[in-house]
C-alpha positions as CSV (number, residue, x, y, z in Angstrom):
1,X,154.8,-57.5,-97.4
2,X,156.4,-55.3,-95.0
3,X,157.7,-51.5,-95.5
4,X,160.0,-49.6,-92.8
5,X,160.3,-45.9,-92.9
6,X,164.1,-45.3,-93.6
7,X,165.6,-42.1,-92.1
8,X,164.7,-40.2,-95.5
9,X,160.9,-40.7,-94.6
10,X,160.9,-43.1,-96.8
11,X,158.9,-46.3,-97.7
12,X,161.4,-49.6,-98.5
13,X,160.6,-53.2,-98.6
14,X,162.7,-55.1,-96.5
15,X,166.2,-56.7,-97.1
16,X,165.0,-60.6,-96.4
17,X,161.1,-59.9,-98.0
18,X,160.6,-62.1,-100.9
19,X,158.3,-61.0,-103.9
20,X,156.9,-64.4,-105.4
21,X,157.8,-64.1,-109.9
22,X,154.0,-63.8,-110.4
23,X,154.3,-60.5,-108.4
24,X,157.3,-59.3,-109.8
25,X,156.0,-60.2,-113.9
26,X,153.1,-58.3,-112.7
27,X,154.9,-55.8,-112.1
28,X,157.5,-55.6,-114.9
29,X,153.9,-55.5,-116.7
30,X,151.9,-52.9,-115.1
31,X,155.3,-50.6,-114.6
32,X,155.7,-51.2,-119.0
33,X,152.3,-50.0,-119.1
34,X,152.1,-47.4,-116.7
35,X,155.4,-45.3,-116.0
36,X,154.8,-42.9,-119.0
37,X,151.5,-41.6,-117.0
38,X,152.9,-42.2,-113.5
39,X,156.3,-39.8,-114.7
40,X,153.9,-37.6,-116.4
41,X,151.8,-37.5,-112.7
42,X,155.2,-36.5,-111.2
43,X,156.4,-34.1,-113.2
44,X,153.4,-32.1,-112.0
45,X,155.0,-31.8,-108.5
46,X,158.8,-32.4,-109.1
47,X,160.9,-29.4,-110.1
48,X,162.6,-31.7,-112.4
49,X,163.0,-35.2,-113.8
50,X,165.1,-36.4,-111.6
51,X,162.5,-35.6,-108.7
52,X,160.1,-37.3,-110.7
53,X,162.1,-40.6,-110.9
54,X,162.2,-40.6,-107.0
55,X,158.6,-40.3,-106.5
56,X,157.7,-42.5,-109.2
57,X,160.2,-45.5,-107.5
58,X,158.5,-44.5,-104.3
59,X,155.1,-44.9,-105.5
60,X,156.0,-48.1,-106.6
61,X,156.8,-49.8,-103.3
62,X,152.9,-48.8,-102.5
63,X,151.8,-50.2,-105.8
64,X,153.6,-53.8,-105.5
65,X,152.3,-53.6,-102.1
66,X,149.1,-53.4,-103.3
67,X,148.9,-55.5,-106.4
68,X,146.3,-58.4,-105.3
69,X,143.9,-55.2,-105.0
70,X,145.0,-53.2,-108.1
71,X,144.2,-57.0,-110.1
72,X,140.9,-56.3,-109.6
73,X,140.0,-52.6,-110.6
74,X,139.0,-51.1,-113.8
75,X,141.7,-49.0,-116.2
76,X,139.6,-46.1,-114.7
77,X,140.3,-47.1,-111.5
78,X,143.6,-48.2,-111.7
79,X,144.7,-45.0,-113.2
80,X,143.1,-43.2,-110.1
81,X,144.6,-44.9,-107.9
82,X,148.0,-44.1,-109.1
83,X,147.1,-40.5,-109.6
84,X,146.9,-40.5,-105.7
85,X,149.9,-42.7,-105.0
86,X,151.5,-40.2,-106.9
87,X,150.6,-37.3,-105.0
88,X,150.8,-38.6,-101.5
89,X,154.6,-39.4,-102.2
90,X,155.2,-36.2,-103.8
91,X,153.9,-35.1,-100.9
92,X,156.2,-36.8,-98.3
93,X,158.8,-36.6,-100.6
94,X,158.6,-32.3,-100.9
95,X,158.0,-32.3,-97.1
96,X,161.1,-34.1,-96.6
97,X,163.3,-32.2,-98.5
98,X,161.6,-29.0,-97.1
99,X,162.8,-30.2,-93.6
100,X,166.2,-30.8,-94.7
101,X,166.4,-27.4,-96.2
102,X,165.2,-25.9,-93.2
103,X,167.8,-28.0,-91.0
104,X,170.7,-26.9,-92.9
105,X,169.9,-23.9,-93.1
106,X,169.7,-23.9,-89.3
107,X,173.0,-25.3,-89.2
108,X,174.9,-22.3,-91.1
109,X,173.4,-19.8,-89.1
């Protein structure tokens, strides 16, 4: 699969990319057993839910990206893994909205 940085900064599959069923059942699997810790992950950089819920569906992208790979590690590993997924969105994610901030800002004065 194939990602494209939108003008957010962020990661998005593309429009005509096709994700086979085993894929996407893996996913509705691994998301079932996984999005309690990945939200709880968040929620230690998000200033609120809703910042949480971004970063999480960010993360995501990665992860489905990545899920021939994630097959084969341990629950150890796995949960690792998403620990840094995690962060390294929530850390383009706060940059992003940090340059925004700045940008506007810029703009009223």
């Amino acid at each position: 699969m194939h990602a494209y940085v939108d003008d957010e900064g962020s990661e998005r599959l593309k429009k005509n990319e096709i994700v086979s069923k085993e894929t996407a059942w893996w996913f509705s699997e691994f998301f079932s057993a996984y999005y309690p810790f990945m939200m709880r992950k968040a929620m230690l950089y998000a200033k609120n839910s809703q910042d949480a819920e971004d970063i999480v569906s960010e993360s995501c992208i990665g992860i489905i990206k990545q899920h021939e790979k994630l097959c084969q590690l341990s629950e150890p590993e796995i949960l690792q893994y998403i620990s840094v997924c995690i962060r390294h969105t929530a850390c383009k994610y706060m940059k992003y909205w940090a340059q925004l901030k700045i940008a506007v800002s810029d703009e009223e004065h």
